[in-house]
N, C-alpha and C positions, 0 to 999 in steps of 0.2 A: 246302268239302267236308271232313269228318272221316271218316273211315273206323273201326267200333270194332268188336274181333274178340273173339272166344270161343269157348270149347272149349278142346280141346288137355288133355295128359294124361300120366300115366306111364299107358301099358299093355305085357302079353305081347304077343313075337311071336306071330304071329296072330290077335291080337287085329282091335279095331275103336274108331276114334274118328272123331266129327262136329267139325266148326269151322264156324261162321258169323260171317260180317262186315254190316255193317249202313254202309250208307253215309247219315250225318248230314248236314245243310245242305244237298239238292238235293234239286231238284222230281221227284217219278214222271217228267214230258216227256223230263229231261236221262236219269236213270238209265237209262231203259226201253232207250235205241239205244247204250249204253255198256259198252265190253267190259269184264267183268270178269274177275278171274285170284289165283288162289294161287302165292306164292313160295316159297322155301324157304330158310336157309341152313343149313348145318350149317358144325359149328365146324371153322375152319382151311380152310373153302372156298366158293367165290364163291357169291352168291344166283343160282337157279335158278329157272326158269318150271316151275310142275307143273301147271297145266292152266287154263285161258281158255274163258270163254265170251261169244260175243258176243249181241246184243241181239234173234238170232230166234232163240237158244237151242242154235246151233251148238257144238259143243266140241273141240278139242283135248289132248291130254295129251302131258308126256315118258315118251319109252319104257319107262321105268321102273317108272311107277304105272299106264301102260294095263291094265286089266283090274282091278286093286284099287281104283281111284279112283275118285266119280264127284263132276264140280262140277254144282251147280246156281242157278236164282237167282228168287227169287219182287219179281218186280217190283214190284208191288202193296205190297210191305211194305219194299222196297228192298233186299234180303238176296242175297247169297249164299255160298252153302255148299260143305263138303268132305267127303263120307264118305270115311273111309278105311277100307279093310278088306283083311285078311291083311297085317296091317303085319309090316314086318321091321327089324330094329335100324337098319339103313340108311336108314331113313325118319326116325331121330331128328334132327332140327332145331326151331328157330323159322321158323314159318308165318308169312307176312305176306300180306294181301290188297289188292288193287293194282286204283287205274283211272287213268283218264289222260284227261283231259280239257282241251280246248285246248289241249293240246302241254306240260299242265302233268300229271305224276304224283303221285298221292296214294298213301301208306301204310297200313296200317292198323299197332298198334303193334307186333304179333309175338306170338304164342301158343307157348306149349313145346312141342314133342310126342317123347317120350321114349319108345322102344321095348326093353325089356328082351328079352333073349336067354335 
C-alpha cells in the first residue's frame, strides 16, 4: 500500500484549501471497508487525528476543525479527501493521510498547509 497526497497550500485566514490522498497498490474489496483519516503536525507538537472516516461513510472530527472541515472518500477511485475551510493560522501544519490495515499503518508523505494571519 502506498498512500500519495496533494493539495496543501499557503492561504489567508479564512481562506479554503482541498487535500486529497489516493491510496496505491490495493484492491477497491480491501479500500472500500477501511478507515481512512487525516493527520496533522505542526511544528514543535505531536501528530494529531483531524478527522476519520470509516467505510459506510461515517465521520468523526477534532473539536477544533468541527464545522470548517469536511473528510470525504470516493471508493471507486480509492480517494479520500479534506476541505478545509475558514482556516486560521492554527491550522498551519503538514497534513498526513493515514490507513491501517492488518495492524500495519500506512502514511501518506505529508502536505504543507500554511495559513497566513
Amino acid at each position: 500500500v502506498q498512500l500519495q497526497a496533494s493539495g496543501g497550500g499557503l492561504v489567508q485566514a479564512g481562506g479554503s484549501l482541498s487535500l486529497s490522498c489516493v491510496a496505491q497498490r490495493t484492491i477497491f474489496s480491501v479500500f472500500r471497508v477501511i478507515d481512512m483519516a487525516w493527520y496533522r503536525q505542526a511544528p514543535g507538537k505531536q501528530r494529531e487525528l483531524v478527522a476519520v472516516i470509516n467505510g459506510n461513510g461515517n465521520t468523526n472530527y477534532a473539536d477544533s476543525v468541527k464545522g470548517r472541515f469536511t473528510i470525504s472518500r470516493n471508493n471507486g477511485k480509492k480517494t479520500v479527501s479534506l476541505q478545509m475551510n475558514s482556516l486560521k493560522p492554527d491550522d498551519t501544519a503538514v497534513y498526513y493521510c493515514h490507513m491501517q490495515r492488518d495492524g500495519i499503518p500506512y502514511w501518506g508523505q505529508g502536505t504543507q498547509v500554511t495559513v497566513s494571519s
